[in-house]
N, C-alpha and C positions, 0 to 999 in steps of 0.2 A: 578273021581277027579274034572272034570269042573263042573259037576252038582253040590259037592259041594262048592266049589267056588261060584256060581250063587247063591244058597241058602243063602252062610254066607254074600253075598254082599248085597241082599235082605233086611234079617236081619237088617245089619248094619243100612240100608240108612229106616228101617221105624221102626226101635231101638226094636223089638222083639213085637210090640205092634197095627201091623196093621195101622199103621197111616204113613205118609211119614216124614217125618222132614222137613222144610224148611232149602234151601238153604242161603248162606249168599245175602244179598240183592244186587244186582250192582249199586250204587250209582249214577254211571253215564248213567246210562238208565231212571231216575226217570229228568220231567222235572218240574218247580217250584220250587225246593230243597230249602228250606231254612236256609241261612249256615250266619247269622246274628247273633247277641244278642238277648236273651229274652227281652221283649215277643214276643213269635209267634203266630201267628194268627192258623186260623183252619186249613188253607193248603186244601179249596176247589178248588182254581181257576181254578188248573189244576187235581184236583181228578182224572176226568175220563180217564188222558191219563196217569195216574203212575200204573193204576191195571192191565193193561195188563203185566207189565214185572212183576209185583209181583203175577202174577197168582190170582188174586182178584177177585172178579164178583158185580156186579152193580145189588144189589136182590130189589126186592119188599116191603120185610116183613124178619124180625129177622129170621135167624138160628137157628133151633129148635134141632139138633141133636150134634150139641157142644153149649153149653150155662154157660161162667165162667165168674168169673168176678177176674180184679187186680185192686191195687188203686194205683199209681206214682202219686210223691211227687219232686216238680224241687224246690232247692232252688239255689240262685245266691247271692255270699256273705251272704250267713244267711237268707235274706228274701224271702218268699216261692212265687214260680211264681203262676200262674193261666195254670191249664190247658186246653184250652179253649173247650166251650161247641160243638156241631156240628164236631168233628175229622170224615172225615170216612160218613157222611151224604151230601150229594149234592141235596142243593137247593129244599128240598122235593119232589125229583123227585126217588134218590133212595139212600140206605144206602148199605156199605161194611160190610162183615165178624166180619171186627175191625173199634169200632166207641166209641163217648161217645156222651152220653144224656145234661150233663151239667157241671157245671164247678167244681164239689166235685172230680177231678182227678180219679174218676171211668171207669177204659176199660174195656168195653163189648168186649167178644169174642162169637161170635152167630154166628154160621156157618150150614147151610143145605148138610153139608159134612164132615166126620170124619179124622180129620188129627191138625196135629200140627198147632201154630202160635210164630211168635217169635217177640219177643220187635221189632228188628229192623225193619218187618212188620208193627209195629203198626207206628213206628217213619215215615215209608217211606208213609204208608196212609197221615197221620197226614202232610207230605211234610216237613219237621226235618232232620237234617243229624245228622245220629249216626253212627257211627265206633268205631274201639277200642282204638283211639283218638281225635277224636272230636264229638261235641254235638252241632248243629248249630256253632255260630262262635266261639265256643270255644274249642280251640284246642292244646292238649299237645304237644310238656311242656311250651310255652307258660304260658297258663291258665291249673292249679290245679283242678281237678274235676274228681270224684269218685260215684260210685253207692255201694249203699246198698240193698241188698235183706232179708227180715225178720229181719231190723233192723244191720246184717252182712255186715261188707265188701265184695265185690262180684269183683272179679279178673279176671273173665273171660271176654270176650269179649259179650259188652254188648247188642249190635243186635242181636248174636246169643242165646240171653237165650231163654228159652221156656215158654212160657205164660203155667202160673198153675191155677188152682181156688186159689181164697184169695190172692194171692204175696201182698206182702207191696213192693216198687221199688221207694229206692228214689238214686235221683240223686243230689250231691251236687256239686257246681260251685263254685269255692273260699271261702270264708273263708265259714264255716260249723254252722250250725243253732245250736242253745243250744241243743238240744235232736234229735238222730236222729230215725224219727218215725221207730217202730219193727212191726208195726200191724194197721188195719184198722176196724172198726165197720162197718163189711156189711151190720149187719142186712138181713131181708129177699131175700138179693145176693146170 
């Protein structure tokens, strides 16, 4: 009976598919956090001392054995932020798991290791406070603000989603942009 137990716990925590899940991020272990208004900057200054509690690693060269890509969409009263270029890249010295290249809201997830990553991952690189009420300094119920996944309103808790290939992930801040994007043009992503 303990064996399985041990088995279904296994299971659970790497969801039947060999991979582990990430845990939810501890907010208060990441140092630089930025809990401000848009916009945010890249969230290099203090890169190198948030990857140890997020289990991250400081590679060389791209992740070849998870290789997805999302595209997030921040808009704040209706007008669409920048998501800035460099997330995730330190000083061309070395790049994280989860990064982006430039400012078209594109997250690489390039990992030399098979296992999950979760938005709140990305936000906690990127040095962003996300929880399941606040987004940087905007925080329910104060401030109104809502995520979308494939164009859907998305109800769960939003650090804890799991980074897919292709996600469209927008996030809106007060009042809501005329269209909320459903989909993203990867092109060769």
């Amino acid at each position: 009976m303990a064996a399985l137990a041990i088995v279904i716990a296994v299971f659970a925590a790497t969801r039947g598919n060999g991979t582990s899940a990430p845990g939810p991020v501890d907010q208060a272990s990441l140092v630089g956090l930025q809990t401000g208004p848009a916009p945010w900057n890249a969230g290099v200054d203090h890169l190198p001392d948030r990857l140890g509690p997020l289990g991250l690693h400081q590679l060389g060269s791209e992740g070849e054995v998870i290789h997805i890509h999302q595209h997030l969409d921040i808009f704040v009263n209706g007008k669409h932020e920048i998501v800035p270029q460099g997330i995730g890249i330190y000083d061309g010295q070395f790049l994280t798991e989860l990064h982006t290249h430039d400012t078209t809201g594109v997250m690489h997830v390039e990992s030399p290791t098979k296992r999950e990553f979760s938005l709140g991952e990305f936000f906690a690189v990127w040095g962003v406070r996300l929880t399941q009420t606040c987004i940087g300094g905007y925080c329910k119920p104060k401030t109104s603000w809502r995520m979308y996944l494939d164009g859907a309103p998305y109800s769960g808790d939003p650090a804890l989603l799991i980074l897919q290939r292709h996600q469209e992930i927008a996030i809106v801040i007060g009042k809501p942009p005329k269209k909320i994007p459903a989909t993203y043009a990867f092109g060769g992503l």
